[in-house]
Backbone bond lengths (Angstrom), bond angles and torsions (degrees), N, CA, C in turn:
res aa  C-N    CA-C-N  psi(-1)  N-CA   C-N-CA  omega(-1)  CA-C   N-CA-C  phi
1 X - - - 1.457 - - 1.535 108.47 -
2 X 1.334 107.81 146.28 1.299 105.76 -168.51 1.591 111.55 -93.86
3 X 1.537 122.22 149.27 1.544 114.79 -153.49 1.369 103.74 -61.70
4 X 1.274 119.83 -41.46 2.106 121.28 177.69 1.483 104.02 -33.25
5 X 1.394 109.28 -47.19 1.080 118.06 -173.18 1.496 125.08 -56.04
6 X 1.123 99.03 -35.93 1.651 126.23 178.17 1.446 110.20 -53.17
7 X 1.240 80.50 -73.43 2.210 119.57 173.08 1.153 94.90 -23.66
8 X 1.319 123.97 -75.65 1.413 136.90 -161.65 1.489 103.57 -50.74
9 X 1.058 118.62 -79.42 1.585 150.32 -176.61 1.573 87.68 -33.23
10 X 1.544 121.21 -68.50 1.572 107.65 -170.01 1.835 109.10 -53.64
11 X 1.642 98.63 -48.41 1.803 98.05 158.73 1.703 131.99 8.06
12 X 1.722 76.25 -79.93 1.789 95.70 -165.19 1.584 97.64 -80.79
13 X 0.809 117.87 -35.74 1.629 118.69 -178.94 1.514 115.23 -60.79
14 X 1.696 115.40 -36.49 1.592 115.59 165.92 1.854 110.81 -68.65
15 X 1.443 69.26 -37.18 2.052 58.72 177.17 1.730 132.24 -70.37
16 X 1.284 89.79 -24.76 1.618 105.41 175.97 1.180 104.08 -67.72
17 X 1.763 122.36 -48.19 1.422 124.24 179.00 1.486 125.25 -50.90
18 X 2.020 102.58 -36.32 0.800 97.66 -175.07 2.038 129.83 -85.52
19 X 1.274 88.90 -13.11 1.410 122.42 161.44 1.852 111.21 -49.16
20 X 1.086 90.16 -73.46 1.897 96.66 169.85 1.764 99.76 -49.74
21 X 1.122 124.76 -82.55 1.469 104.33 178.67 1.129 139.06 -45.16
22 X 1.639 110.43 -25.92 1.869 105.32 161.30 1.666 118.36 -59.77
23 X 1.326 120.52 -34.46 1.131 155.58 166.27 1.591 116.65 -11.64
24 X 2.041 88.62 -83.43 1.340 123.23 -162.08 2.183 88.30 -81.95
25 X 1.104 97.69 -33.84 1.648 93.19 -179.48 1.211 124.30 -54.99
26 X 1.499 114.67 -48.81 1.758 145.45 156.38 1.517 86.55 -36.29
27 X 1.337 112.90 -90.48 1.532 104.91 -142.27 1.655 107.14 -70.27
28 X 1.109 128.00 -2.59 1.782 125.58 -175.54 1.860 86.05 -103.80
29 X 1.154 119.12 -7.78 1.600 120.74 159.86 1.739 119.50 -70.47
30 X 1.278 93.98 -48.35 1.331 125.18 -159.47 1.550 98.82 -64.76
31 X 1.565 111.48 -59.64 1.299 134.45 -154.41 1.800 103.09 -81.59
32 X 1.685 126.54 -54.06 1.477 114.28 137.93 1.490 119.93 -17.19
33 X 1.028 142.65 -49.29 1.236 143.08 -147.28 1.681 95.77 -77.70
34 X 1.742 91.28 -67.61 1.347 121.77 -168.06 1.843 93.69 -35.62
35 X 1.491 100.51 -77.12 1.688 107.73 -157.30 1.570 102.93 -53.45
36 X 1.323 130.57 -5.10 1.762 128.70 -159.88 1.889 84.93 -113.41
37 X 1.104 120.84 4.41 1.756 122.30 -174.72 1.280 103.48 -84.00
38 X 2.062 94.64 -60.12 1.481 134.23 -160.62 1.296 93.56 -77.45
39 X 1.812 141.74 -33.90 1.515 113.83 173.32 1.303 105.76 -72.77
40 X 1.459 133.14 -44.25 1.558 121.07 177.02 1.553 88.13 130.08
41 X 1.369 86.32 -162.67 1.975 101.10 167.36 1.495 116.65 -83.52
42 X 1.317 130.18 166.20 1.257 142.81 -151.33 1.725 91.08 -76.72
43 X 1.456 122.91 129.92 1.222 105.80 177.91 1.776 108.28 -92.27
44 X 0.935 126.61 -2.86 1.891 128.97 154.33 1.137 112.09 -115.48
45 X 1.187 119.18 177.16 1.600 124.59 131.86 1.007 152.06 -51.36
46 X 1.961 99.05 -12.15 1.510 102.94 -178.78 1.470 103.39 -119.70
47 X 1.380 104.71 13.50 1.688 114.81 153.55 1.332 146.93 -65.55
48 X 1.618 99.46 78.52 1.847 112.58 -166.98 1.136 114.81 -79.69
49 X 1.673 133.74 21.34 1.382 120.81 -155.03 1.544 86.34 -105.43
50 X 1.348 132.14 -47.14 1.618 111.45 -177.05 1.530 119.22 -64.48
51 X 1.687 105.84 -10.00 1.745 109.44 -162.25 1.760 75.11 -91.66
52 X 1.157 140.80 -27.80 1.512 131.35 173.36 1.241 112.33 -63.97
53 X 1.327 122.60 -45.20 1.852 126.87 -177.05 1.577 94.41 -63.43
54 X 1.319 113.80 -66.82 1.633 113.69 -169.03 1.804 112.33 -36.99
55 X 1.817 95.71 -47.74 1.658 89.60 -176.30 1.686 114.93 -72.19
56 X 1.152 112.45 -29.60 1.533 110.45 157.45 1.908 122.56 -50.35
57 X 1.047 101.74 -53.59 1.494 101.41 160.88 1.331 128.00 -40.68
58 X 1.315 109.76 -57.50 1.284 127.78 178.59 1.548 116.17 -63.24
59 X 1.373 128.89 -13.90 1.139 162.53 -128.34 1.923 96.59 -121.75
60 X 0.977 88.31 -65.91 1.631 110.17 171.91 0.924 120.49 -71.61
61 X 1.440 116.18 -40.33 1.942 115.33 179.15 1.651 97.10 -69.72
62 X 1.292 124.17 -20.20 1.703 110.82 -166.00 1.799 90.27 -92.75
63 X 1.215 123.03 -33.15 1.703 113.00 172.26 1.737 98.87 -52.17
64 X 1.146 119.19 -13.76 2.087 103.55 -133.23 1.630 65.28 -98.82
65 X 1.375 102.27 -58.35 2.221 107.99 -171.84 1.765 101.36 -40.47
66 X 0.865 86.81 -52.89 1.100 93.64 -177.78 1.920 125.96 -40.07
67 X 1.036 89.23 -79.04 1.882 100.95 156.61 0.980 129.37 -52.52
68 X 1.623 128.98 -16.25 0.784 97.22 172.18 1.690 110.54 -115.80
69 X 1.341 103.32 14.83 1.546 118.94 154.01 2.228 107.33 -50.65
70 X 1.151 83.65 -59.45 1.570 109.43 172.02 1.314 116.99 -33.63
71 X 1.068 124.85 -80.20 1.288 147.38 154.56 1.460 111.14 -16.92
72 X 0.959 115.56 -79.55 1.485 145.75 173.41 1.546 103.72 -33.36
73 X 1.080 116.74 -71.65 2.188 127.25 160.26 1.717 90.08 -44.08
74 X 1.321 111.43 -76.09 1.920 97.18 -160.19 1.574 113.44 -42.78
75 X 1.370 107.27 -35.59 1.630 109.21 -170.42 1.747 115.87 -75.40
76 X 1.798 109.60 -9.23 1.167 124.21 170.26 1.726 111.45 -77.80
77 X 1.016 117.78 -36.90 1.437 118.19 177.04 1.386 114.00 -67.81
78 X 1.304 123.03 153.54 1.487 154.72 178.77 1.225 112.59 -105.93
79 X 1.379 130.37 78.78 1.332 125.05 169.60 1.276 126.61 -42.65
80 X 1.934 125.77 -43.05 1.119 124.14 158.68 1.534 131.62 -54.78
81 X 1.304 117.36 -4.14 0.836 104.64 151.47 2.004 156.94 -76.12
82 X 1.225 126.77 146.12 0.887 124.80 -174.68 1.346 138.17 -83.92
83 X 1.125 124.98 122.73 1.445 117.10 177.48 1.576 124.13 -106.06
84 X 1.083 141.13 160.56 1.578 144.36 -173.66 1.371 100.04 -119.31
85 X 1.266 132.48 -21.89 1.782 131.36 -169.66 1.506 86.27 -142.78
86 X 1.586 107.07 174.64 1.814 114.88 179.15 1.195 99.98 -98.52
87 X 0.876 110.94 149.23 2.019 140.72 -171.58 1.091 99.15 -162.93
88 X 1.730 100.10 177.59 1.297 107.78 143.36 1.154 139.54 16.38
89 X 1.640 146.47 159.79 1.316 107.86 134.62 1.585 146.07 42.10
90 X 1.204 98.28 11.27 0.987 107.92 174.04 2.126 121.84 -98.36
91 X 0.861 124.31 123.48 1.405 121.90 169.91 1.610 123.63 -84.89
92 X 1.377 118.16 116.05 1.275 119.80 -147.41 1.758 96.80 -129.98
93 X 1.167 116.89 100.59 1.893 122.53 157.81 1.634 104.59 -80.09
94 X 1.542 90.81 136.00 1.595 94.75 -177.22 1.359 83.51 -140.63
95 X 1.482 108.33 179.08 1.752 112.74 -172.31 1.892 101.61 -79.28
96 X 1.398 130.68 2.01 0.661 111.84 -152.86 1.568 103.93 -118.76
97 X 1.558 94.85 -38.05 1.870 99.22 179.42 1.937 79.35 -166.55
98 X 1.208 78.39 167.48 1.671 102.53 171.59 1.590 114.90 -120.49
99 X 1.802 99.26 142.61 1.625 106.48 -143.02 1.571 67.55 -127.80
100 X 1.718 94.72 162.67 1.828 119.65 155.26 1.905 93.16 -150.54
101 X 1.210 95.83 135.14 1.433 123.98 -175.75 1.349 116.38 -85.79
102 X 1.303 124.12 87.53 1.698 104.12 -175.21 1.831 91.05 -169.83
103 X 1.213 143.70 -99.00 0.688 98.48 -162.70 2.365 88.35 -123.51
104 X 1.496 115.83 -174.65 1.440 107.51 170.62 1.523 121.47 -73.05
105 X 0.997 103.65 94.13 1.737 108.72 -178.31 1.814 97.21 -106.27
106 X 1.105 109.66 -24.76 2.066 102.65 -157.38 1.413 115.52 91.89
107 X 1.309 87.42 -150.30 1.712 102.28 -147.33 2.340 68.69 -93.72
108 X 1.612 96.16 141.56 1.131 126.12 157.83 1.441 117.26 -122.19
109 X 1.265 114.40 147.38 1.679 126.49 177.12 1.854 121.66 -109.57
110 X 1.410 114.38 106.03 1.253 93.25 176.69 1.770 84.55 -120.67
111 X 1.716 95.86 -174.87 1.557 110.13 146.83 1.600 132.81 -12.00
112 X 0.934 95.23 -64.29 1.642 104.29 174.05 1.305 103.02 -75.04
113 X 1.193 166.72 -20.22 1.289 140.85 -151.34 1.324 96.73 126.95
114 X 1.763 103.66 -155.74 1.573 115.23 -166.39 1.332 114.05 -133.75
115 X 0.942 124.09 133.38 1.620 114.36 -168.55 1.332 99.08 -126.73
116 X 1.507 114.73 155.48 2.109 113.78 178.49 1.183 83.98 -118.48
117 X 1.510 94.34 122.51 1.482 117.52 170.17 1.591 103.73 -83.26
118 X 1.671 133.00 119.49 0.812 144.46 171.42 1.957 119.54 -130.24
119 X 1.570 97.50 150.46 0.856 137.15 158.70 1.407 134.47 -33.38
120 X 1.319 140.53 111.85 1.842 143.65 -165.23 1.559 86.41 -50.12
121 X 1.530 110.73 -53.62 1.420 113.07 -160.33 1.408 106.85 -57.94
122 X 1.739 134.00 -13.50 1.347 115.82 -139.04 1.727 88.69 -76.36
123 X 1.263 119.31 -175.77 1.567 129.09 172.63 1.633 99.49 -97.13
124 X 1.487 133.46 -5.63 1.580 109.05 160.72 1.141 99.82 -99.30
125 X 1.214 141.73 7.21 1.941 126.33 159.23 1.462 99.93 -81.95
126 X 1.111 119.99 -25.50 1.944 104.81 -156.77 1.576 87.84 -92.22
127 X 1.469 117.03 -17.51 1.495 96.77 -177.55 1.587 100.89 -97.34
128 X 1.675 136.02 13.51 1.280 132.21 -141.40 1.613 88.27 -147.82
129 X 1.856 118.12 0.55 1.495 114.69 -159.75 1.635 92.75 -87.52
130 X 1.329 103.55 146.10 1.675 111.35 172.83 1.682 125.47 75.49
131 X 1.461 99.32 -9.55 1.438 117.47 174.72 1.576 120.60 -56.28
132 X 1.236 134.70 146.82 1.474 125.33 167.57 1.267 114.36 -129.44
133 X 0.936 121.05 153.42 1.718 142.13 154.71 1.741 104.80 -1.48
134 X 1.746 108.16 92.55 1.270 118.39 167.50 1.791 107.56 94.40
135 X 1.335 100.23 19.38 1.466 90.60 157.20 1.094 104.18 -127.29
136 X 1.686 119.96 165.16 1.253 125.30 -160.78 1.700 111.19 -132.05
137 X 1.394 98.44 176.42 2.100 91.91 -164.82 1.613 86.43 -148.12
138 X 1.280 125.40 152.15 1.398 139.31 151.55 1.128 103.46 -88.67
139 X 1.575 109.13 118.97 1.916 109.38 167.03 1.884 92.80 -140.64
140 X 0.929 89.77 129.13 1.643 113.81 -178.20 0.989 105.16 63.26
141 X 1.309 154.52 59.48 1.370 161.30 -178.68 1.579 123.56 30.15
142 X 1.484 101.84 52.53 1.533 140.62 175.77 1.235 115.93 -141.69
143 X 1.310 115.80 125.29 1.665 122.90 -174.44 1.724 108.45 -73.76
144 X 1.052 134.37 113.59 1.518 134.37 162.96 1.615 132.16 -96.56
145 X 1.397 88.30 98.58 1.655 91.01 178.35 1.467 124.82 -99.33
146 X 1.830 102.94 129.41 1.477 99.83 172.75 1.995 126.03 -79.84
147 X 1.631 94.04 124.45 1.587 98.54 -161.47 1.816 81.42 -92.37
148 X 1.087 113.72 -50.93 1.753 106.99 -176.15 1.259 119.28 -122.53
149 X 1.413 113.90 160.99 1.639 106.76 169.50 1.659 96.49 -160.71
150 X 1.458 105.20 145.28 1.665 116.11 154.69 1.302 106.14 -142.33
């Protein structure tokens, strides 16, 4: 299979992932809400247990903003697209593990193998940024060489 092919494929698979986490965020949003409805109003003043549900709620709506900030960036990228150095979007085989650049999701599983979906911010892109095909970097006192990239 050809690596575009790959690219892509890891693609739809972050997005699905990231789909399930908009998901599970909503409903552990949803469900805070629910149980802080069903206790009512505070029956004293020195009743912190709904001002605890609410901050849990609130808690969840900033995961949910969050994701779907996320989301929103993954659905901006072009998997077919090509790269010559690592960026972005970029899909990167090294001798050591295989990376896709876009946003922190982890280790994903397709067909081919497993790839760690990471982050611009992570510390093996910033030491792995601008690199091409057959040069190599020491990161944690292991040599990493890039064998492919698109």
């Amino acid at each position: 299979m050809e690596l575009i092919e790959i690219k892509i494929r890891v693609h739809q698979k972050c997005i699905e992932k990231q789909k399930e986490i908009l998901e599970n965020a909503k409903a552990a949003m949803d469900d805070a809400q629910k149980v802080a409805n069903e206790y009512g109003q505070p029956k004293d003043r020195y009743d912190s247990f709904r001002t605890q549900l609410l901050r849990k709620r609130d808690l969840f709506a900033q995961q949910y903003e969050k994701a779907i900030k996320e989301m929103a960036y993954l659905q901006k990228l072009s998997p077919q697209n090509k790269n010559s150095s690592i960026l972005v979007n970029s899909l990167v085989i090294t001798n050591q593990q295989k990376l896709y650049v876009s946003i922190g999701l982890g280790k994903i599983e397709i067909l081919e193998g497993e790839f760690y979906v990471i982050s611009p911010m992570a510390p093996i892109f910033q030491a792995l940024k601008e690199k091409t095909t057959g040069d190599s970097i020491v990161f944690n006192g292991q040599k990493i060489t890039i064998i492919e990239l698109i």
